[in-house]
N, C-alpha and C positions, 0 to 999 in steps of 0.2 A: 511606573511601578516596575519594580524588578522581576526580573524570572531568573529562572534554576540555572541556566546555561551563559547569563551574562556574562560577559569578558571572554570566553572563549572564539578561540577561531576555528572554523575550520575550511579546508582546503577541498573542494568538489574536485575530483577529476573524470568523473561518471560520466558517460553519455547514457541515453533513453532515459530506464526508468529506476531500477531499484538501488544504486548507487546516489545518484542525484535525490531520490525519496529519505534515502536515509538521513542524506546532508541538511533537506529542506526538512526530516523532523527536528533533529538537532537546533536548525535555526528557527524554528517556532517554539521552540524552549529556550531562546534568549542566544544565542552563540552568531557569530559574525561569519557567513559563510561566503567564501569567496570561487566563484566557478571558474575553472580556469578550460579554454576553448581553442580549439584551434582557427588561427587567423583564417579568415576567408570561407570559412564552413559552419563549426562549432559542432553543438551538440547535434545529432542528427534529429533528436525529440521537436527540431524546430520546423521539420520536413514533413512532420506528420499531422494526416490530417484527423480530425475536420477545422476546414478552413473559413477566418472570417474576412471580413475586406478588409486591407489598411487604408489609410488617406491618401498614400501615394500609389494606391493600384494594387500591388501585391498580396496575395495570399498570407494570411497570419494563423499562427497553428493557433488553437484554443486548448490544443495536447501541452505546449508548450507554457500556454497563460498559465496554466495548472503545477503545472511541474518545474516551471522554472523559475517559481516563483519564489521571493523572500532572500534573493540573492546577489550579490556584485557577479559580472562578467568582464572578467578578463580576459584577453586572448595572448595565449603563450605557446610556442610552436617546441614540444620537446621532444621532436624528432630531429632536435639542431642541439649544438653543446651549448650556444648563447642562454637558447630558452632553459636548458637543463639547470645551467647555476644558477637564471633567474629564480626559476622554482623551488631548487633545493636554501636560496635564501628567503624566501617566502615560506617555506616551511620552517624555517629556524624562527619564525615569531609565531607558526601555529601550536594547535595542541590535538588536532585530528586530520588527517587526510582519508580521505572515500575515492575507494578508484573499483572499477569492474573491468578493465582490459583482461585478455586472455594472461594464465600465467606465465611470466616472464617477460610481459611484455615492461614493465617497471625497468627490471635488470637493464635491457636493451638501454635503456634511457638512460640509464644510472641516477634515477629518480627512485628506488625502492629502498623499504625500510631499511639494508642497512648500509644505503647511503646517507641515511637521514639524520635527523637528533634520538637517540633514544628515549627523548620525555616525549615525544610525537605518539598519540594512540592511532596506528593506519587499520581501517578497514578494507580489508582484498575482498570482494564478491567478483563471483564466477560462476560458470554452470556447474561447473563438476571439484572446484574445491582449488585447492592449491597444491597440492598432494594427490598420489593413488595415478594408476592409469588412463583413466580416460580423463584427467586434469587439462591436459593439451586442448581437448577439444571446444569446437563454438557449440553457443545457443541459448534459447532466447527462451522467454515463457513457458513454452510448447514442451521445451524440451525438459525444462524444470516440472513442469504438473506430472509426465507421462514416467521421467525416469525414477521422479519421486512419488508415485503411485497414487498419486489424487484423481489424473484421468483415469484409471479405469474404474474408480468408483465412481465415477462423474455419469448420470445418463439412468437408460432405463437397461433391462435386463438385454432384452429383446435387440437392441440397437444400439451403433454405435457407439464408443463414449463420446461425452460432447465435452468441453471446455468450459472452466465459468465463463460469465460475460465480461470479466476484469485481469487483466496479467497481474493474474493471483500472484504465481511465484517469486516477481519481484517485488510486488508491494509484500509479501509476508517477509522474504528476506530485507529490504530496507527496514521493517520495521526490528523483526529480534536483530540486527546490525546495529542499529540506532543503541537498542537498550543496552546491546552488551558493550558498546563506545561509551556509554554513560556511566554504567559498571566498574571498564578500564579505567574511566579520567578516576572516578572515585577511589580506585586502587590508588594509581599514581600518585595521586595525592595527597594520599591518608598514610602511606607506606612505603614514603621515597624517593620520587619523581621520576620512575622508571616507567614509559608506556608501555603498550605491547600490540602484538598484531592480531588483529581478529581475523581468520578464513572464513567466509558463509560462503557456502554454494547453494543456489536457487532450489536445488533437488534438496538438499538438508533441510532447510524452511518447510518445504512441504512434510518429508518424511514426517516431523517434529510435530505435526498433526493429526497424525493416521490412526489417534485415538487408539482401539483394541485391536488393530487389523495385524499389527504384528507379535504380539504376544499369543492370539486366538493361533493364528499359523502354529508357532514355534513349540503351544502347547498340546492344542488340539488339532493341529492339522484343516483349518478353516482357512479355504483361501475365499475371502472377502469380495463380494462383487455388487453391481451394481444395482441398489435398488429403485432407484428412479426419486419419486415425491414422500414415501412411503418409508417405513422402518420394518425390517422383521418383527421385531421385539417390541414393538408400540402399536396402537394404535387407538383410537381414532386421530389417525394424524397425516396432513396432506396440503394442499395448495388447491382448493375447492370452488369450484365455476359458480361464476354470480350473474343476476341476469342484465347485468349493466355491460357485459364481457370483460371482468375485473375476475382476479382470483384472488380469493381470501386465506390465510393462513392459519389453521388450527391447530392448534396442540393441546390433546385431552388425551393423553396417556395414563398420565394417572387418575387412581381411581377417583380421588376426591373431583379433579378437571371433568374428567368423563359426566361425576353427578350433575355440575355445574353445567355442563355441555345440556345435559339430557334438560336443564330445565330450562335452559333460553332456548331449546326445540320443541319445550311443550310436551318432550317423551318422557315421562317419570318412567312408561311402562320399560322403558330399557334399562333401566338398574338393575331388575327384578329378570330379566332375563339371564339365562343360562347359560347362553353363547358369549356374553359382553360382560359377566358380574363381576371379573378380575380382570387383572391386565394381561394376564397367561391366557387365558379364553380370549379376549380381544385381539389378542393378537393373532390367535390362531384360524380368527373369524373376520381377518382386517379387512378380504376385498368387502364382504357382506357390511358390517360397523362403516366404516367409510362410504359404503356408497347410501348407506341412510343417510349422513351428514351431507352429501353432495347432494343427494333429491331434497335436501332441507333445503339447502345454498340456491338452488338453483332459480328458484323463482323470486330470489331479493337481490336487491341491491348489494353491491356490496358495503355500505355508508349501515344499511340494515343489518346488516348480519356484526356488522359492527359492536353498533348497540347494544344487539340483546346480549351477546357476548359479554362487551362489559358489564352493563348490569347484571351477569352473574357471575363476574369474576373469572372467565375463560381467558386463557390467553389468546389472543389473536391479534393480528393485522394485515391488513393488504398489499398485496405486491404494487408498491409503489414505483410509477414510472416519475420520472425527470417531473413531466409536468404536476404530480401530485406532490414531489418534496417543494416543490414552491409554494404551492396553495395550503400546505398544512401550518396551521395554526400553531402545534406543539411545536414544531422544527423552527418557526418563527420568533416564540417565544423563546426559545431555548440560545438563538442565537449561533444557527447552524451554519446558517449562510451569512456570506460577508462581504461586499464591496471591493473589491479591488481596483485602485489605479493603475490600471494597464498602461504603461507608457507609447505602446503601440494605437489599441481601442480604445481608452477611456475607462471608463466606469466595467466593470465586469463582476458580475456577481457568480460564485463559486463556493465551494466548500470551507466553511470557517476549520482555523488549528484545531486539533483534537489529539488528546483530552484536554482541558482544561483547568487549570486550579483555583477551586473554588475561591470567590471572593473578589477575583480577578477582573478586568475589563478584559473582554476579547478584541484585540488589535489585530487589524486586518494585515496580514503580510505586504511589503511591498511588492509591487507587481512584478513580472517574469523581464530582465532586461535587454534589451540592445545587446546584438550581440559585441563584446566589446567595449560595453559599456563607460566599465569603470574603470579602463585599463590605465590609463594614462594617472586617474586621482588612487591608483590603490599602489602602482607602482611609485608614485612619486610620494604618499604618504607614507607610503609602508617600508621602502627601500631608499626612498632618499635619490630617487634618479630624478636628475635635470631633466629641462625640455626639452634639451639639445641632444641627450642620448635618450629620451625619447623618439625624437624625430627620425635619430638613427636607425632605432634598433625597428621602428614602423617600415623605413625606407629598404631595410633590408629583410623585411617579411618577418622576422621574431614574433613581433607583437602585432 
């Protein structure tokens, strides 16, 4: 069955994570992605842990089963002019390249867009953009959540900010990357054949989520801070202790939720109250409202509070760890998780492509490669090199 991205190529030059993420959505929408690595090292995503056994002894990332999955690995040294024209003729049969070096580091190489073809759509990810002053500089996740104002909403008032549990700022940047490469091909080829080059910086991705936090400033002088589990503006709404040591997830802000809430607790008597009858009074009475619903929570299950919930139409769910998305029925049914042939481990099961198009079989990615892989059959099918300059260009470190 076909997908959206078929026939397309595209060119990874990413190391870690939100470059390489962008390329691996691309190729789970159909497009041929090809990683291209440095000989003897590669991506450094392949160094981090957590680690499982391999057959031969060594340490294998499971960071890297994940992410470096669905892809050919090549290794091409373009810190050498050999590897530079390899590359820039491998991009003359693509239609995307994804790179996150610091800016300029491309130019150096004489591998940047306008050494390239112009029908090439390239995505640059960076910390700080491609442009503007602090472009120059490094940095990773940390620096993307904090300069683009998600950690200091992150946390509780009282205490530090804490960080999500996931390097938000490159999965959010790979992902609007991904969409707006998809956007581009659609340009190009609706109106021309002209690509173009995408900037995302890790801090843009976040800013691009900050919801009201900058208009409330600019209008009202609200600088935005941390509320913890909790909303100003909401409540009964929270992350509420269950007596399995599970927390459950409620959302009864509104009013209609709130009634529904009050009757899978049995509290009709709280509609009719004066401190919780609207969502302005609840809010104004959140620690009071919320800690009803936690003395509710506390002495069930969380499997229980479940339940009642749904039978009356409350939103909720539980903070699901690892071992609960495998044991859940709906995520099983739905086809969330998916088999992967590890060419290292075997059999690995992980997170299935998402979204979806309906209709569709979900085909499990090919598994994260050798490093080096497919150097040999991509350059010899794609460029037309013998074995003999293959052997060469191995002998002298290129490939």
């Amino acid at each position: 069955m076909s997908r959206p991205l078929d026939g397309l190529r595209v060119l990874d030059l990413g190391t870690r994570i939100a470059a390489p993420f962008c390329a691996g959505l691309l190729g789970e929408q159909g497009a041929e992605v090809i990683k291209i690595e440095q000989p003897g090292t590669g991506d450094f995503m392949r160094e981090i842990g957590p680690f499982a056994p391999a057959p031969d002894g060594s340490d294998y990332s499971l960071f890297w089963a994940v992410e470096g999955r669905g892809r050919q690995s090549v290794t091409l040294d373009l810190r050498r002019s050999e590897g530079q024209v390899l590359f820039r003729r491998l991009a003359a049969t693509a239609d995307v390249v994804v790179e996150n070096f610091r800016p300029g580091t491309l130019e150096r190489w004489h591998v940047a867009p306008g050494d390239l073809p112009d029908r090439l759509v390239t995505v640059r990810i960076s910390s700080f953009g491609q442009g503007g002053p602090n472009s120059p500089r490094p940095g990773l996740d940390r620096v993307g959540i904090g300069y683009g104002g998600l950690l200091h909403l992150t946390g509780y008032p009282d205490r530090p900010p804490v960080r999500v549990g996931v390097t938000i700022s490159d999965y959010l940047t790979g992902v609007f990357a991904a969409q707006a490469a998809t956007a581009a091909l659609y340009a190009r080829d609706a109106r021309g054949g002209t690509g173009a080059v995408i900037d995302a910086a890790l801090y843009g991705a976040v800013l691009r989520i900050l919801e009201w936090t900058l208009p409330a400033y600019d209008k009202l002088g609200v600088v935005r801070n941390r509320e913890g589990n909790r909303l100003a503006n909401s409540a009964p709404l929270d992350n509420y202790p269950t007596a399995d040591g599970k927390f459950v997830c409620i959302v009864a802000g509104s009013d209609a939720n709130f009634a529904r809430l009050c009757k899978a607790m049995d509290r009709s008597d709280l509609v009719d109250d004066d401190r919780f009858a609207r969502l302005a009074d609840r809010a104004a009475h959140g620690d009071e409202i919320n800690g009803v619903v936690a003395d509710w929570t506390a002495p069930l299950s969380a499997t229980e509070i479940e339940e009642r919930c749904v039978a009356c139409d409350v939103p909720v769910a539980t903070a699901y760890s690892a071992a609960d998305i495998f044991a859940d029925a709906h995520i099983a049914a739905r086809g969330d998780l998916v088999t992967v042939d590890d060419p290292v481990v075997g059999p690995l099961r992980q997170q299935a492509p998402f979204p979806r198009t309906v209709g569709e079989a979900i085909e499990p990615p090919a598994g994260a490669p050798r490093l080096g892989e497919h150097t040999r059959a991509v350059l010899a099918g794609v460029l037309g090199l013998s074995d003999s300059e293959l052997d060469e260009l191995a002998a002298e470190g290129i490939v």
